[in-house]
N, C-alpha and C positions, 0 to 999 in steps of 0.2 A: 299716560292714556287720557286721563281725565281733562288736560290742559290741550290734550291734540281734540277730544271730542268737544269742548266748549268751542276752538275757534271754528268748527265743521258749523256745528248750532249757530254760532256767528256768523258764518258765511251763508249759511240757510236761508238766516233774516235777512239780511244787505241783498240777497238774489234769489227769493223765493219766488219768482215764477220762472229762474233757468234752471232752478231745482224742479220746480214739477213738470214741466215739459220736457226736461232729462228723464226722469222715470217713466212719463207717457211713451216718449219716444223706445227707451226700455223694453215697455210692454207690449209698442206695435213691432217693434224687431224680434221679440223673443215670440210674435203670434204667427210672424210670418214665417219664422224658421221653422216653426214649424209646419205650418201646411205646405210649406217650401219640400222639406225635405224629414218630416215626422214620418214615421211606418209606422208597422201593425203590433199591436199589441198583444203580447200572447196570453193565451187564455189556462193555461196547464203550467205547471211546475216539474224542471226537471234537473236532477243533480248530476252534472257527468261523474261516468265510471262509478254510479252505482251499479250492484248488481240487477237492478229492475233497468235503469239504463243499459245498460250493456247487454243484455238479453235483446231488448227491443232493436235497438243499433243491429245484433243477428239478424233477429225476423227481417226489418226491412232492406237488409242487403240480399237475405238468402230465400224468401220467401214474398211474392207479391202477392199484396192484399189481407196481408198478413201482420206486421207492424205498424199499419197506419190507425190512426185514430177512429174508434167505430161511436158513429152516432146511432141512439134509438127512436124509431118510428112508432109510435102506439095507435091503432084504429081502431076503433070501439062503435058499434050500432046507438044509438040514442035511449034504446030502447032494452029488454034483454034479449030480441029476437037475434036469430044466427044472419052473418052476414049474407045476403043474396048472389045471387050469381054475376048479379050488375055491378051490385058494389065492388064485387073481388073484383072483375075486369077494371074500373076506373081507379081503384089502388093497385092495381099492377101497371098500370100504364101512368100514373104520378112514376111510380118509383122507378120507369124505363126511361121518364124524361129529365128525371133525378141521377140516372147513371150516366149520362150523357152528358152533365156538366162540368165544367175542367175543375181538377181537384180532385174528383170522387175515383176512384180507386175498382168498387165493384158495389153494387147493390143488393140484397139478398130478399127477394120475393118471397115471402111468409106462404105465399100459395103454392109457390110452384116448391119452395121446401116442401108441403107438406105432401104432393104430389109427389116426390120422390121419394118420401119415408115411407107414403102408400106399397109405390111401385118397387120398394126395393123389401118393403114386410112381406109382399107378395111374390119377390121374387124367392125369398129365403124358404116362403112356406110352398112355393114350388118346386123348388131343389129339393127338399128334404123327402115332398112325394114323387120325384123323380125318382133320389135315391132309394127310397122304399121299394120303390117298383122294379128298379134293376136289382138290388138286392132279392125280390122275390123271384125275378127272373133266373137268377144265375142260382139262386137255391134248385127252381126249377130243372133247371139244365144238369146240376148235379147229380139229382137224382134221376133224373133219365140214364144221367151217364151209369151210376153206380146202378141201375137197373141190370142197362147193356153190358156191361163188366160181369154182373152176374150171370146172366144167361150166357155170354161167350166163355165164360167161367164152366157151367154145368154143360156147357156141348164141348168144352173139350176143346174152340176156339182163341182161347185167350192167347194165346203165345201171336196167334196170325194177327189179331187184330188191337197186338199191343202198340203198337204203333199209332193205329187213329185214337184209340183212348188214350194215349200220352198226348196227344196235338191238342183230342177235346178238353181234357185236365187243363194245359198250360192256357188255353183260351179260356176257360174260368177263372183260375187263379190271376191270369192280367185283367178279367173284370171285377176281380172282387182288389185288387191293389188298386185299380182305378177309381175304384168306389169308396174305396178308404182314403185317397188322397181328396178326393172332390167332395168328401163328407170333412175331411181337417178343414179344406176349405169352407166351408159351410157353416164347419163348429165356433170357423175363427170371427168369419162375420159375422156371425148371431150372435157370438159375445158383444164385440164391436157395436152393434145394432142393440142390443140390450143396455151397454154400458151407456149408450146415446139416446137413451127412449124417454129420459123426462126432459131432454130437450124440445119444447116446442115452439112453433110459432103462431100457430091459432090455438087459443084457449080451446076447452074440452065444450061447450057449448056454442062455439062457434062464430060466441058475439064480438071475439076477441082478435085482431092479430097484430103481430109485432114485426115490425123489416127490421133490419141492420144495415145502415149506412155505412161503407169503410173508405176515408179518404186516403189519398196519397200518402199527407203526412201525418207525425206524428200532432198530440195536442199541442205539445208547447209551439210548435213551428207550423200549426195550420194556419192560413191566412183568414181573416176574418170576411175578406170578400167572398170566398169562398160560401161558409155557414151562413152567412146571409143570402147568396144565391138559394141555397138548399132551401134554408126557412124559409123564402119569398114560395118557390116552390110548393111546399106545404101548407101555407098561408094562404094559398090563392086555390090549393085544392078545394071545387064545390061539392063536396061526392053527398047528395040527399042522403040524411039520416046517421052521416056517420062522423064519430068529434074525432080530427085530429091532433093528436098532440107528441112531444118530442125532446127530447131530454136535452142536457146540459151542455153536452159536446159540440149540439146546433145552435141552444138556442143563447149560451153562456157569452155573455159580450158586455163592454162597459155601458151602454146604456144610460150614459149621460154620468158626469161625477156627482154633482148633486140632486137629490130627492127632494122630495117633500119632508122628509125626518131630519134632514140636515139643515135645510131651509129654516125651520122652526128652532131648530138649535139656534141658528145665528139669531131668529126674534130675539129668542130669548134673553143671549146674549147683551141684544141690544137694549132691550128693557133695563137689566140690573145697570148698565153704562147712564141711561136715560136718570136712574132710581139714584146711582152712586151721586155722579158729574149735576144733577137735577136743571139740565138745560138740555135738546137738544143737540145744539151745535157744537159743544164739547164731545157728546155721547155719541156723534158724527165719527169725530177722527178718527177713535182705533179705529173702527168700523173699513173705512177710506182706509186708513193705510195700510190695514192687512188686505184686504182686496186685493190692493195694488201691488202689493208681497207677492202673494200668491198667484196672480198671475202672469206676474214675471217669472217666477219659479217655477209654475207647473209647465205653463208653456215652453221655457226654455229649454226645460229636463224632457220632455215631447219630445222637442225637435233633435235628439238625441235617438230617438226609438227606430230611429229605421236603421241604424249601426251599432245599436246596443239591443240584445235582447230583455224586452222591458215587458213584467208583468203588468194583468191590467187591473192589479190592484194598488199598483208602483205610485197614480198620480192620486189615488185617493188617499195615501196615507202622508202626501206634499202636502195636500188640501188640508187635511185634518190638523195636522202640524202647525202648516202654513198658517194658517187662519186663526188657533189656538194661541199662539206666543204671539204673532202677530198684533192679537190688540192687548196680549197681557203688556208685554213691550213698551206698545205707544200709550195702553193708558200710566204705567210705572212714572213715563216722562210728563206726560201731560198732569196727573197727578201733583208733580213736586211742581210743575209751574204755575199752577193755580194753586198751591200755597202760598209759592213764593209772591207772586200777585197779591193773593189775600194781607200779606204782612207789609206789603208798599212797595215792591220790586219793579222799574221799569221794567216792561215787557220785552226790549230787546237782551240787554242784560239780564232777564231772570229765565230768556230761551236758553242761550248761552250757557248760565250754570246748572239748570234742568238738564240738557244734556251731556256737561261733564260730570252733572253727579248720578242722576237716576240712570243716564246713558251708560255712563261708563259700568255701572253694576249690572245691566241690558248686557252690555258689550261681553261681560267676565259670565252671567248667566247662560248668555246664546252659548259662548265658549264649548260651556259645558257638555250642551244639549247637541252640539253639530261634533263633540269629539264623542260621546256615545252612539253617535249613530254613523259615522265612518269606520267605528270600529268593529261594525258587522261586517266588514269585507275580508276583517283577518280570519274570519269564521272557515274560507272556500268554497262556501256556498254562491254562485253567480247571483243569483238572483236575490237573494238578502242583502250580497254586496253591492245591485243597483237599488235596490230599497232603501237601503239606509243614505247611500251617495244621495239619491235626488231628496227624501228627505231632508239629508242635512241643507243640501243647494236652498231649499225654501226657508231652513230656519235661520240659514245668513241672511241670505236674501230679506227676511222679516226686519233684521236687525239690522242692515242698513238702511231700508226705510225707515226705521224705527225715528236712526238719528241724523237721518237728512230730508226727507220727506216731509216727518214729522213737524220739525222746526219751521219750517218753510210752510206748515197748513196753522203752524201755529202764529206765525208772522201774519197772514192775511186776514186771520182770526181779531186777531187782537185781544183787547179788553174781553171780548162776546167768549171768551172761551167761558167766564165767568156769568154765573147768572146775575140777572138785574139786583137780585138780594144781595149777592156776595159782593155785588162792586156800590153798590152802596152805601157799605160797612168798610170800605176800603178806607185806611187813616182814622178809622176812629178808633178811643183805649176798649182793647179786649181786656176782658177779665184776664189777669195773669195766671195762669195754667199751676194747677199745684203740684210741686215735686210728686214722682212716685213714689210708694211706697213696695218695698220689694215683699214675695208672697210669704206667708207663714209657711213654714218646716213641715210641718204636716200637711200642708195643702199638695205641697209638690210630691211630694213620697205618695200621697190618695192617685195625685195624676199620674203617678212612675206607672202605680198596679193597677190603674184603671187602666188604659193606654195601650200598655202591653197585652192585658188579658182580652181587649176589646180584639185587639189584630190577630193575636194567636189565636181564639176561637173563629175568626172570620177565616184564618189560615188551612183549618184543619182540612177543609175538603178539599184540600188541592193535594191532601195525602195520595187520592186517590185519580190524581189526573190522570187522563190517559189522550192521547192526540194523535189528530189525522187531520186527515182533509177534508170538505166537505164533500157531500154525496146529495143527489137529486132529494132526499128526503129532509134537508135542512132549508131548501126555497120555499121562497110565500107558498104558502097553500093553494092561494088562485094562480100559481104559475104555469106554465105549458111544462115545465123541469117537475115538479112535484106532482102534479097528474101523472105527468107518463111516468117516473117512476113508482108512484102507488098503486097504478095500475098494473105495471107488471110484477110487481112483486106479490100484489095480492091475485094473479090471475096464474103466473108462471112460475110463482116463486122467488122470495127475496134475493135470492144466489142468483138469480139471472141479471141484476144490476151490478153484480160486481163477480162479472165470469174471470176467472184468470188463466194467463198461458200457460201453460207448461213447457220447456223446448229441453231435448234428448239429444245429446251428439256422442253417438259412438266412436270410442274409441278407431275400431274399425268400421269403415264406410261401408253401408248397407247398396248393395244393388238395387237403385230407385225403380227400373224397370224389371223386378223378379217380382209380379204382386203377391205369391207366398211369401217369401220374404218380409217382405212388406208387413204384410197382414201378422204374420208370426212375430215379427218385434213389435208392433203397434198393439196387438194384445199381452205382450209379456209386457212394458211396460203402463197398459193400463189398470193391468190385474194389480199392478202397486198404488197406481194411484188410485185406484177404486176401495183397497183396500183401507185407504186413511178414512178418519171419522171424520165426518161433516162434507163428505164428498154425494154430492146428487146424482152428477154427470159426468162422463168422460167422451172425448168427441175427438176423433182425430182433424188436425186442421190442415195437413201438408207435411210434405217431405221436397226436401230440395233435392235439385237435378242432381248431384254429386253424391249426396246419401251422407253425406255428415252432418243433417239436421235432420230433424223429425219433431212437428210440433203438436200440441194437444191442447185445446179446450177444458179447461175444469170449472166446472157449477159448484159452486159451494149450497150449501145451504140455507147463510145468512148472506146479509148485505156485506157491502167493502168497507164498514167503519167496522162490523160488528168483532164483538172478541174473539168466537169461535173463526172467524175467516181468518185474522188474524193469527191464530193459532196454526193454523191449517197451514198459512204461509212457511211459518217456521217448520214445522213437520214436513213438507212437501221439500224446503231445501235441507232438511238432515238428513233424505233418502241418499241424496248425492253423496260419493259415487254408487251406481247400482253395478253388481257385476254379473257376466254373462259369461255364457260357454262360448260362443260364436264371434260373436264384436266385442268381446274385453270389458273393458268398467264403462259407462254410460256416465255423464256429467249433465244434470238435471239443474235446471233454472227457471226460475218464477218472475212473470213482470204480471202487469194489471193495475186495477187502482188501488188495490188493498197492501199488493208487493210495493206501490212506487212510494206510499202514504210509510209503510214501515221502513222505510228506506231514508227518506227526508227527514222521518223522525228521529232517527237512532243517530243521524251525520247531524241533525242540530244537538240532541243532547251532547254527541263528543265535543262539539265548539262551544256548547255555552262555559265550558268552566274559564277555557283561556279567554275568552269575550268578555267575563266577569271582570279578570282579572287586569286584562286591559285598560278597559273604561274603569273600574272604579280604581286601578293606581294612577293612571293619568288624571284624574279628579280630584284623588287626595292630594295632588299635586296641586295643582290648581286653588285649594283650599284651603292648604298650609298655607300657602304665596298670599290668598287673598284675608284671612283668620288670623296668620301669625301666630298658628295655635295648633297644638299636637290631638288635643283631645275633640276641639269640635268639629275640624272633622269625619275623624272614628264617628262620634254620636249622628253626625248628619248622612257618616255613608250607613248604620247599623238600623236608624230609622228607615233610610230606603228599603232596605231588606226587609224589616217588619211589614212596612207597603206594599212592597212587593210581591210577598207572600200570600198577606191577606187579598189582593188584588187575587192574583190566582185563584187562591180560594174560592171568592165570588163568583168565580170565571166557570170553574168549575160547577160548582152550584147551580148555577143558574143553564148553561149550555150542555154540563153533562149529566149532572143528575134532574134537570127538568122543573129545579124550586123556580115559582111564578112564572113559569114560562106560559102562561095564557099573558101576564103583560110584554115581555118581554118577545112575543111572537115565535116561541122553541118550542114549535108540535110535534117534534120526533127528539130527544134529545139524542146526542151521540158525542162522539169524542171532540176534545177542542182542539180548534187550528195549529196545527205542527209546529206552526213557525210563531205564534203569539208570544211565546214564552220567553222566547230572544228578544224578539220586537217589541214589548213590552218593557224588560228589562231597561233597554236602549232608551225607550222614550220617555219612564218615569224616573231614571236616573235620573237625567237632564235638566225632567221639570221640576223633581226633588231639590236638588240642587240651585233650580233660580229659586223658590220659596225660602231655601235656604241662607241663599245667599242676600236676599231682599230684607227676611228678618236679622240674621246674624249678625248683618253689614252697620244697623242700626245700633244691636245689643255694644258691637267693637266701639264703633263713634263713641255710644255715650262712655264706653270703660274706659275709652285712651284720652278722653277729656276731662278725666277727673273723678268720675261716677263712680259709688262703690259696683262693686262687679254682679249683686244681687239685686242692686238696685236700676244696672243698667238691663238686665235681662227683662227686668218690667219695658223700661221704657223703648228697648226695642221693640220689643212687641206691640204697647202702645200705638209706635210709631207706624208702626208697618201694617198692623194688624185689619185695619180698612180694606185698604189697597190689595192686600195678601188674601182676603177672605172676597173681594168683588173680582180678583182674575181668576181668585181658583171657581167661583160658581159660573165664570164664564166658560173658563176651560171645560168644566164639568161639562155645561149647557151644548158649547159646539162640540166636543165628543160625545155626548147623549144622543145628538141629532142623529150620530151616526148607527148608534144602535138598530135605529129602523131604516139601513138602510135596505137598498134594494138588491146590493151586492150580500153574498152569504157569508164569503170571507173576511168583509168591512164588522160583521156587529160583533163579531166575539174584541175585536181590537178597540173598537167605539165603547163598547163596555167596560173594558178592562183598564184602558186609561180613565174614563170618566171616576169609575171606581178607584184607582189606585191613586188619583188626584182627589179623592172624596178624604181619601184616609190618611194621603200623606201631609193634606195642606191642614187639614181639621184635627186630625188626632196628633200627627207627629210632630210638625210643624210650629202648631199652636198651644198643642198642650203637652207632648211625652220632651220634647226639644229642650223648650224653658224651664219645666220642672225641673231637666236631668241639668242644664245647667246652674241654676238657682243650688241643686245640693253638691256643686261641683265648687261654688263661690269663684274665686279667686284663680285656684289651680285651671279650670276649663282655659284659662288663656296663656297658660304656661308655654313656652316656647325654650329650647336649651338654647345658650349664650350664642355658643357655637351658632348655629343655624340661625338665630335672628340678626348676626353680623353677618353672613352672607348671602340671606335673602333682600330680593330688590321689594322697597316696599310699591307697592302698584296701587294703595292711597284708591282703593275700591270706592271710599265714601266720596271720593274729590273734596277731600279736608283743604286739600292744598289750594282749592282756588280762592281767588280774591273775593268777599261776597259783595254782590252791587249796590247800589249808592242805599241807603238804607233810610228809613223816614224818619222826623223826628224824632227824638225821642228814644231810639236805639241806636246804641254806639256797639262797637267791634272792640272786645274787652279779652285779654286773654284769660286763657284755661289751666295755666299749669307745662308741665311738659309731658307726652304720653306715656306711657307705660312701656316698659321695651325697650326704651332708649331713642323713640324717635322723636321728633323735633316739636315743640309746642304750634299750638292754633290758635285762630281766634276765629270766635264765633257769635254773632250778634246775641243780645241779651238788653231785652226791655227796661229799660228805669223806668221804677215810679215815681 
């Protein structure tokens, strides 16, 4: 590998500008395919044949306007005065020309609901003085009759006139069984009507009202043309005095990939590259080549989305990636070639071994990072499985620019990649560098229990993770999603953001047109569901034409992240089955956002253990192959863990219990992202593993050339430890950026990488890593006989190439033979 990526490096230089007009051309094919043929990006997450899926899949077969995605409307007066008569007429006629556009399903007028809840209080409390009055009446008539009975009684008549007092008896008795059926009926709707009274849509002051938008589809499958019709709609309502605003379902869309938070990440980036390289046209490159990575990558994996269902968080986490390795990458290369430069290397030849040696450990690094994140596809989750796919797409993608793009900017470059200081000093005697000295025994045992204890206490709050999705109450505070959710939660109640279905399929089918019927199961199964704790509301929503579904409205009390809804979920499907005298057992199912969030979480917890188990034995693979060594990498995958946890932790902390979230912008804390825990996993493996392999690759060099094994763990470090510590605060930098982004779903993942590359390149890497091998000596590079005769060595350092023409004064002296049994080197070494 290393003698195949030098001659690429070589062909780079000999043809560095059909190399870069190859990657332009790249970039304009991969941007046309997609606005050629990209589609819409979905905005929702959905797992098929969960039980929240499959529910929904009912609704929208068996019921319209029912299963499809409901957006909320908020109108609110400027002032606290109650809305006018004007204002209601110009928010009913938005919302008629909002049901009118293609996609929307039904529209639900807060007015003319409350119109009906009036006219039907009113009908209820007129039926009951109905029945009051025929019950007084036919008391009445009783007693006339039982008068007339007596008197025909005392004259001695009764026998003659038994006959019309039988007729008038039966004519009472059918008014009093009529009056008794049409009062069940009465008792049944007043329940119904009672179990549905804290549903409202105009607040209790009147300054408030709420629509409900329901499209066709469901969220993951709505069209974004769609919610931007509606919002344009909304957006262009002038109604004097009154703010509208509208929740996440309408106004949820990508919105550009990069912010102004991410923007600042790359400054920053660009600074330490500026601080590191101390010129800018070196501090240029990564910059230039990851761009150019990621545009081919994200664009490509786009032009993908119109036959792949592609979330629209799918390209911001290519970007994140992309852009991240991208300059770790090309600085790793750029790096060893402005050494090799500094010590007298023709610049064509020192492209050349810069990319079979820093390349090739790029090449073995990327490996790593693109086989953890294809391996969220064995998980069965769709949409993790395009997560990770088009991810990994950009971090190949990164790495073949890395080592042909790169070469080829570094060819046009030349000398300038150097600053005027450094190429000044080119050919003059450096002070000869003094051997290392390896750490004292106690040094490394302070770093073992520092190290550890630092990650396990950062770990502990992740005891308490809990996850879900986001909800309108985790967007910016100035957002049109965080208004209208604060607003109805503080006006209507938390539970009305996250209402959930309920759907009832009797065993035997209900006769849709007997409305007794009807009404008699729809209150026997709400007397159950009313009966649960944290229940507000229960609202029938439809029955289908065949009477094998029956569906319901439940209000909780809290929001859709909260624990109690939570709960509620699980209680509401333990009722299942309910049994009945009439239609047999009832099979009872939950969808909503709180069911579909419990759902995604529980199917990733089942996958993360095999996902684990996946990526970290295909790495240990990879590890052994490239270490030649049993123990380091146990210690490199056991650090990741410790990272990994503590990452968590942080994660936690900060997003669900609320520590510093005035900086972190967390004014509601709640559960964190369902799916972080995998995708995280995925992604600090990978980058674990290049820090890893970037240091390690060094500590190996210096041991297999003769170095005692305590003394090459220094000088790995040494060596690397620059380079190692300006990619990890860049990586930090462009995942930082992402923290404030503008997506809700983007900061918990911006965070948790930045963080988990804070701990793994600085604590584990740099300090728990070497200490652990430092008291390991000799044994850390144990390999059994067996297995180092049948492993191919893949020469990770590119020991194996020739080094180029060398300036005076240093000659190509050998080393000895390796350790292991593999072949001796030679490697330049300065006379004085």
């Amino acid at each position: 590998m290393a003698r195949l990526l030098a001659r690429l490096g070589s062909f780079s230089t000999r043809r560095p500008w059909l190399v870069i007009i190859a990657w332009v051309v790249a970039l304009a094919a991969a941007g046309g395919a997609y606005l050629f043929s990209g589609g819409a990006l979905a905005s929702g997450f959905s797992i098929p044949n969960t039980p929240t899926q499959q529910v929904t899949d009912k609704l929208s077969t068996e019921l319209d306007g029912v299963g499809g995605a409901v957006g909320t409307v908020v109108f609110q007066t400027d002032g606290d005065a109650a809305l006018t008569a004007d204002q209601q007429a110009e928010i009913s006629e938005v919302l008629a020309t909002i049901g009118d556009l293609d996609g929307v399903s039904t529209v639900v007028d807060p007015f003319t609901t409350l119109e009906q809840q009036t006219d039907t209080e009113q009908q209820l409390a007129d039926g009951a003085t109905q029945l009051e009055q025929g019950r007084a009446q036919l008391d009445a008539g009783q007693a006339q009759l039982d008068a007339a009975r007596a008197q025909a009684e005392a004259a001695g008549a009764a026998d003659a006139l038994a006959a019309q007092f039988a007729d008038q008896q039966a004519q009472i008795d059918d008014g009093r069984a009529e009056l008794a059926t049409q009062q069940e009926q009465l008792d049944l709707a007043t329940t119904l009507f009672d179990y549905a009274s804290e549903i409202r849509t105009v607040s209790t002051d009147g300054a408030t009202a709420v629509a409900a938008i329901v499209f066709d589809d469901t969220l993951t499958d709505l069209a974004p043309e769609v919610k931007e019709a509606v919002a344009a709609e909304l957006e262009g309502a002038d109604i004097d005095g009154v703010t509208v605003d509208y929740s996440s379902e309408i106004a949820n869309n990508l919105e550009g990939i990069l912010g102004i938070g991410e923007v600042i990440g790359l400054l920053a980036a660009a600074l330490v590259l500026v601080v590191m390289l101390g010129a800018l046209i070196p501090a240029s490159l990564p910059l230039v080549s990851s761009i150019m990575g990621v545009g081919v990558g994200v664009a490509g994996s786009l032009a993908f989305s119109g036959v792949v269902e592609m979330a629209s968080v799918t390209p911001v986490l290519g970007v994140m990636l992309g852009l991240a390795v991208g300059i770790d990458y090309t600085l790793f290369i750029v790096n060893r070639h402005r050494r090799q430069l500094r010590d007298g290397a023709e610049v064509n030849a020192s492209i050349a071994l810069a990319n079979g040696t820093a390349g090739n450990a790029v090449v073995f690094a990327g490996a790593t990072v693109v086989i953890a994140l294809l391996a969220l596809n064995v998980t069965g989750i769709p949409f993790l499985g395009v997560m990770g796919t088009v991810a990994a797409a950009c971090v190949l993608i990164a790495v073949l620019v890395a080592v042909t793009f790169t070469p080829a900017l570094l060819r046009l470059v030349g000398m300038r990649v150097l600053s005027k200081r450094a190429r000044a000093k080119i050919g003059h005697p450096d002070h000869v560098a003094k051997a290392p000295k390896p750490m004292p025994t106690w040094r490394a045992i302070v770093a073992v229990v520092a190290a550890v204890g630092i990650l396990l206490v950062a770990a502990i709050p992740a005891l308490s993770l809990r996850l879900g999705l986001p909800d309108g109450s985790s967007e910016p505070e100035d957002s049109t999603q965080y208004r209208a959710y604060s607003i109805v939660a503080d006006e209507f109640g938390a539970g009305t953001n996250g209402t959930l279905v309920v759907v009832a399929e009797p065993e035997t089918a209900i006769d849709a047109d007997d409305q007794n019927a009807v009404l008699a199961l729809q209150v026997q199964i709400e007397d159950v569901l009313m009966a649960q704790d944290d229940v507000v509301a229960v609202s029938p929503a439809g029955v289908a034409e065949d009477g094998e579904l029956l569906a319901f409205r439940v209000v909780p009390s809290d929001g859709p992240s909260s624990v109690s809804t939570e709960e509620l979920v699980g209680a509401l499907r333990a009722l299942s089955p309910l049994e009945t005298a009439d239609y047999g057992t009832i099979e009872l199912g939950v969808a909503g956002a709180a069911s579909g969030n419990i759902d995604i979480s529980q199917t990733i917890a089942e996958a993360l253990p095999l996902y684990l188990a996946i990526v970290i034995g295909l790495s240990l693979l990879i590890l052994v192959l490239v270490f030649r060594s049993i123990l380091v990498p146990l210690i490199a995958t056991g650090g990741f863990l410790l990272s990994l946890f503590a990452a968590l932790g942080a994660v936690t902390a900060i997003y669900q219990w609320g520590w510093l979230g005035e900086v972190f912008g967390v004014h509601d804390p709640g559960p964190v992202l369902n799916f972080a825990p995998i995708i995280l996993t995925g992604v600090l493996f990978g980058l674990a593993m290049d820090y890893q392999l970037f240091i390690g690759s060094g500590m190996r060099e210096a041991f297999v050339h003769g170095m005692p094994a305590r003394t090459a763990v220094v000088a790995g470090v040494q060596g690397a430890r620059a380079v190692v510590i300006a990619a990890a605060i860049i990586m930090i930098s462009v995942f930082g950026g992402f923290v404030f982004s503008h997506l809700a779903m983007i900061r918990p993942l911006g965070f948790g990488m930045a963080v988990g590359v804070l701990f793994d390149a600085f604590v584990v890497r740099l300090l728990l890593m070497p200490a652990l091998m430092h008291l390991l000596g000799r044994a850390a590079w144990w390999l059994p006989k067996w297995l180092d005769r049948i492993l191919p060595d893949v020469d990770v350092e590119g020991a194996s190439l020739e080094r180029p023409a060398l300036p005076a004064g240093v000659h190509a002296v050998p080393v000895g033979p390796r350790r292991g049994g593999t072949s001796g080197s030679r490697t330049p070494v300065r006379r004085p």
